[in-house]
Steps between C-alpha positions, in 0.01 A plus 500: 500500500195423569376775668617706200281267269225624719452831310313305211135489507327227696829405665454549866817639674446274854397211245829487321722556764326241740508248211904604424526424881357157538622411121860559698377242818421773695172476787194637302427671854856604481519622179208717548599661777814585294279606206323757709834661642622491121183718485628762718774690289257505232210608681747798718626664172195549324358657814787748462450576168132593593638738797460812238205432407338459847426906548318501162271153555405633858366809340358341218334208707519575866664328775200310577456330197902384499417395833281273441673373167758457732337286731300326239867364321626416849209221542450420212905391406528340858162287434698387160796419699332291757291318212852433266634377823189298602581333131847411564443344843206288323755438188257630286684766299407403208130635513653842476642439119159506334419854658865610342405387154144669546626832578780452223265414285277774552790775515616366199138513324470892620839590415397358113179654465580843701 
């Protein structure tokens, strides 16, 4: 359930499913790691939906450029999971809510006035 409540804006997908996880007495540590393999269904299909497209973006933008996209999400998401983790271990979770209701906030503000 919670991962599914994760498609509204400002919810963060990890965040809920973490939180549904310890709410249930699970390790925060734990229920990260859990959170993350949740992730991988998820993450699997929509790179198969993509697979069409693939011929037609490496025209369009060139191998490079995915490349480096590429590599640029791969550092980026496991810096993010190192710091969520670094926040569990410290019990500090709850500094991540306030950068939830930002972005919420803010998707919700450009969704109105778009």
């Amino acid at each position: 359930m919670a991962q599914a409540l994760a498609i509204m804006p400002g919810i963060s997908r990890s965040g809920a499913t973490v939180a549904a996880g310890m709410w249930q007495g699970v390790d925060a540590v734990r229920a990260a790691e859990f959170s993350f393999l949740m992730a991988i269904p998820a993450i699997a299909g929509a790179a198969v939906l993509q697979i069409p497209d693939l011929s037609t973006d490496l025209v369009s933008v060139g191998g490079g450029p995915l490349l480096v996209s590429f590599a640029a999400a791969l550092i980026s998401g496991i810096a993010a999971i190192r710091f969520l983790v670094a926040l569990l271990e410290r019990k500090a979770f709850h500094r991540f809510a306030p950068y939830c209701w930002v972005l919420g906030g803010v998707t919700i503000v450009w969704a109105v006035v778009r």
